[in-house]
N, C-alpha and C positions, 0 to 999 in steps of 0.2 A: 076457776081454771080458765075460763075462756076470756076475764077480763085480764089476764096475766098475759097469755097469749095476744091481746090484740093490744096493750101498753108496749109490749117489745116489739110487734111490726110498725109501731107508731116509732118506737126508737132509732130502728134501723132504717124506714122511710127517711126518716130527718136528716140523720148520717151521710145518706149517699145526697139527700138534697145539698148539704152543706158542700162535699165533694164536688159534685161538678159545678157549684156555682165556685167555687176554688177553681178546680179546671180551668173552668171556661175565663175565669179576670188571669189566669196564668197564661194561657192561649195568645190573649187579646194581647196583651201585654209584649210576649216577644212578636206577634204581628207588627205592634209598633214600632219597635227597634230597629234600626239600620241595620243593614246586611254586611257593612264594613265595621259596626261594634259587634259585631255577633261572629266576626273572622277571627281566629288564635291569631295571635301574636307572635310575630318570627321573626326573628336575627335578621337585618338587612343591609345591606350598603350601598352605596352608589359609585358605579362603573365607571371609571378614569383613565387614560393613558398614561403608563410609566414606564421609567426605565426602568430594566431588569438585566444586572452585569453578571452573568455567572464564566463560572469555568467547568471546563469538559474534562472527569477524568478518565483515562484511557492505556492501557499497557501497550507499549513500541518493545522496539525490538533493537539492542543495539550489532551493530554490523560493521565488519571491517569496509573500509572507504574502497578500497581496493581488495581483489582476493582469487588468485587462479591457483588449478588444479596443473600441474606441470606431469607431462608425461612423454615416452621417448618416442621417440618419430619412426624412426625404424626397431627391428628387431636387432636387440645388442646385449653385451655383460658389463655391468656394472664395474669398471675400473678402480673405480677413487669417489669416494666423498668426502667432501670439500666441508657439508654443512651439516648441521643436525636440527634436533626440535627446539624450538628458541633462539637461534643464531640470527642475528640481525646481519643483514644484507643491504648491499646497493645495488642499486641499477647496473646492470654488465657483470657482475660480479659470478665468475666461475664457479658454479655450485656441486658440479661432477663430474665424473669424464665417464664413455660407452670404448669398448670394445668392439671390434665387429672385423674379425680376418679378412672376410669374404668381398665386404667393402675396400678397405687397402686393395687387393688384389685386383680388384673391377679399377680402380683410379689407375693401376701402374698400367692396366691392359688401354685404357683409353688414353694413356700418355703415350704409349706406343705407336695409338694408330695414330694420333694427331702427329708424332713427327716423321710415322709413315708419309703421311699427306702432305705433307708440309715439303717432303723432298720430291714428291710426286709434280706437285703443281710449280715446283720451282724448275723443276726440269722444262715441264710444256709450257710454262711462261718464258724460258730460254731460248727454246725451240722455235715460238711462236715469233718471242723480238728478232732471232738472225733471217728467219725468214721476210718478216717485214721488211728486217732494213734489203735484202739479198733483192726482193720483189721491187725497189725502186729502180733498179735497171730494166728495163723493158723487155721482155722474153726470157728472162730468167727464172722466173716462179709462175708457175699456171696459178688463175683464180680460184682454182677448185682446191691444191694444195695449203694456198692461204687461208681460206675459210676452215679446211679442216683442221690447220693448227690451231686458229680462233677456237671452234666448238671444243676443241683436246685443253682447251687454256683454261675458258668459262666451266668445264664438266669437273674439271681437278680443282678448278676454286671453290665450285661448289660442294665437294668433297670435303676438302678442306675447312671451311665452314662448317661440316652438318658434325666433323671431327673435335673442332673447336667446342662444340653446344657440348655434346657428349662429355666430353673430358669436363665441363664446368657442371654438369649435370652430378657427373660421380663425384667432385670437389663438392660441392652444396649439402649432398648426401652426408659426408664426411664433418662436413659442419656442425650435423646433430648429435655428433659424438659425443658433444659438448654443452651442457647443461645450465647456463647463464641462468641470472635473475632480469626480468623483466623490466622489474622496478623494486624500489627500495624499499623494504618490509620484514617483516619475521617470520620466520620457520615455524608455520603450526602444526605441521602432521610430514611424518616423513616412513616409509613404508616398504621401503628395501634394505638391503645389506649388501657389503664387497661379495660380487662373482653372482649377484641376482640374474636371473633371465630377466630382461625389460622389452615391450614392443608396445606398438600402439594400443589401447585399448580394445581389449577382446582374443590379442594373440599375443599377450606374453604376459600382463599386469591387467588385473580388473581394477585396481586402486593406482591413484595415482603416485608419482614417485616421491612429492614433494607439494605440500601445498602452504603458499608463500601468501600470505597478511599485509595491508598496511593499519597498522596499529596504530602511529600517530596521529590518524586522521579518521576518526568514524562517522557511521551514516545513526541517523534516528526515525525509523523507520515507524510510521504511525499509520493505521486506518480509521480514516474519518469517516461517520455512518453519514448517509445522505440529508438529513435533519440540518445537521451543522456546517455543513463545506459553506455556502454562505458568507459564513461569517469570519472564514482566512482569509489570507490572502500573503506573498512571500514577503519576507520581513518581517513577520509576526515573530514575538517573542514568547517562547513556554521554557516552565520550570519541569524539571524532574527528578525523581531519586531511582536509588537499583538499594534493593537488599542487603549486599554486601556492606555498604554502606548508609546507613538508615540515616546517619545525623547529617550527611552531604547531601546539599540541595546544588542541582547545578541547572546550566541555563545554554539553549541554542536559541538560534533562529530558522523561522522557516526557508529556506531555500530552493527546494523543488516539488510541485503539487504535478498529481498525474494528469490532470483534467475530466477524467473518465472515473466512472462508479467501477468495481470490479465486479463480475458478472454471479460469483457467488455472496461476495458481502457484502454488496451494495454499496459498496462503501468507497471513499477515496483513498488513495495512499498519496501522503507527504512525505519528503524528507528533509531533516534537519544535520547539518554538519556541525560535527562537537569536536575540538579539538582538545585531543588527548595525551600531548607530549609527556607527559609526566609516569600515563603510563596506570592510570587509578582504575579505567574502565574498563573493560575486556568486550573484544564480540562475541555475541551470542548472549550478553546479557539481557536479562528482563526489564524495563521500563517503569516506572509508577510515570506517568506525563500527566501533568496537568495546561491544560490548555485556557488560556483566558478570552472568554467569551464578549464583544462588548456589549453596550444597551441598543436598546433599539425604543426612539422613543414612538414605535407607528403600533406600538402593539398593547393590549389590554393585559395588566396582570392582576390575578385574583386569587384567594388565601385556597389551598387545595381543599378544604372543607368544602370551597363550594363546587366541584366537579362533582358529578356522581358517575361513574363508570358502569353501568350494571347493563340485564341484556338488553334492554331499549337501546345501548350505545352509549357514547359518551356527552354528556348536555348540563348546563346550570339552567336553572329555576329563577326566571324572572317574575316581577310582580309587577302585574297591567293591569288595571280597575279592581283591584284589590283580589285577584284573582292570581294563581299559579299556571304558570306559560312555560313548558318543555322547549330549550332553545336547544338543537343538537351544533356541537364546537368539534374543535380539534386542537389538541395538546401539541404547546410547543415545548422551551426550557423552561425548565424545571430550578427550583432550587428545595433549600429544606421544609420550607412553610407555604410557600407562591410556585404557581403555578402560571404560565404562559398559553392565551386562548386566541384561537379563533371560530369567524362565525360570524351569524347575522344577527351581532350585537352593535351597539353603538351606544356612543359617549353619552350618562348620563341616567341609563337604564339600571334599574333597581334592583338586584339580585339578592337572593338568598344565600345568607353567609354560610348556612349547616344545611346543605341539603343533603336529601337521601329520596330513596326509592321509597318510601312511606306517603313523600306529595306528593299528588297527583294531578295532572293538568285540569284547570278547573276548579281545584279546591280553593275557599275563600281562604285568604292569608290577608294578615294586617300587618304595613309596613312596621 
């Protein structure tokens, strides 16, 4: 019994001797090894400048070139119209006529006093000439008389005149009776009927009576987020489509940039004139724009694999003495694969093709 017992402590001594002398040549062994063979291996590339040409797509807005709200100047009834919704018009073109009694009646009253006046001052302008000429005999006209025909001459001119304003005052009134086209466009809303009450806005019509389009001529209204303005400038060329039409691609140029970010979307607005004679577009249509971006050869571009976005912030993973280096960048354009960086990288610098939030600055990594 006891020699059974002390053959099997003799076994298992040996065992664990064999063990650590294993151990200890398995120890020694990675002690030896370079700390750059002893690094994983990771996807790498090396950081270049390139060009990178994309385009910006973005929904506009399309809009009449021209477009007012037409409504009556004074308070009147609706005589006659002339136009309806879709009526194409010119420039001067009588669109309707106003009623207004009360008006007639003020003109014939200011016609009266004006040729009231008009006899008044011709009088004391008669009066005034016989006396002059009468006053060149000597002792026949006292100075006091003469000057009072003057003031009686000058008082009824000036009457006369404030008669004149008046009567052209009521005649101008009269003028709004009459409902012209501004410019030459189409009838998009029209919102009365023969014998409507019409007045300025608030006292007779909340809507306007007619609101007139120019359709042959539209605006393409675009806001550019502050990222990209940069890169227009007027004359630029972009394509676009609208819905109604999916298979028509059509083409403006840029025309007018606001210069200013707008205070809620930070953004820029352009606009582009499309010319529409035919008649295919409509305002108020929706836009597909795409906008052509060009290269920019001052900038690093790199496969989006290697960005990591997480909550450290946005940064690639360069490789420095065979080590991993957290570089934090900032995201330019973009396309479906590449990615636009910046940051305190520079030409030549090793990155990590697949990185993620798993490296960690400091971890060995092998190019």
């Amino acid at each position: 019994m006891n020699t059974t017992i002390f053959r099997r402590s003799t076994v298992l001594f040996s065992s664990l001797a064999v063990l650590a002398f294993l151990s200890s040549c398995n120890h020694k062994e990675e002690e030896d090894k370079d700390p750059a063979e002893a690094a994983v291996a990771i996807p790498t590339f090396v950081l270049h400048k390139e060009e990178l040409s994309t385009s910006l797509k973005m929904p506009g807005e399309l809009i009449a070139f021209q477009q007012v709200d037409l409504y009556a100047k004074v308070s009147s009834f609706v005589k006659t119209l002339n136009v309806d919704i879709g009526s194409e018009v010119t420039k001067g073109q009588l669109m309707m006529t106003l009623e207004a009694p009360e008006i007639s009646s003020q003109l014939a009253a200011a016609e009266s006093r004006l040729k009231s006046q008009e006899a008044v001052y011709t009088a004391s302008k008669a009066t005034y000439d016989r006396l002059l000429e009468t006053s060149k005999t000597p002792g026949t006209i006292s100075t006091n008389d003469l000057d009072q025909a003057v003031a009686k001459r000058n008082s009824d001119m000036a009457q006369l005149n404030a008669a004149k304003a008046a009567y052209k005052e009521v005649g101008s009134t009269m003028g709004y009776l009459t409902i012209r086209a501004p410019f030459s466009g189409v009838v998009s809303a029209r919102n009365v009927n023969l014998g409507a009450f019409v007045g300025p806005t608030g006292s007779g019509s909340a809507l306007p009576i007619f609101t007139l389009q120019e359709q042959k001529h539209l605006r393409l209204a675009v806001s550019i987020p502050e990222l990209y303005t940069g890169y227009l400038k007027e004359g630029d060329a972009v394509s676009f489509s609208v819905k109604s039409k999916p298979n028509n691609l059509f083409s403006a140029r840029v025309k007018r940039m606001s210069g200013a970010l707008d205070s809620r979307l930070r953004a820029e607005r352009i606009e582009m004139d499309v010319p529409n004679l035919n008649k295919k577009l409509l305002p108020g249509m929706v836009a597909d724009v795409s906008i052509p971006l060009p290269a920019n050869v001052s900038t690093f571009i790199v496969p989006k694999a290697a960005v990591v976005d997480g909550p450290e912030g946005i940064y690639v993973i360069r490789a420095k003495n065979n080590k991993a280096e957290i570089v934090q960048i900032k995201k330019g354009r973009e396309t479906d694969d590449k990615i636009e960086i910046y940051g305190e990288i520079a030409d030549g610098d090793v990155l990590v093709s697949q990185a993620s939030e798993e490296i960690h600055a400091g971890d060995p990594i092998k190019p």
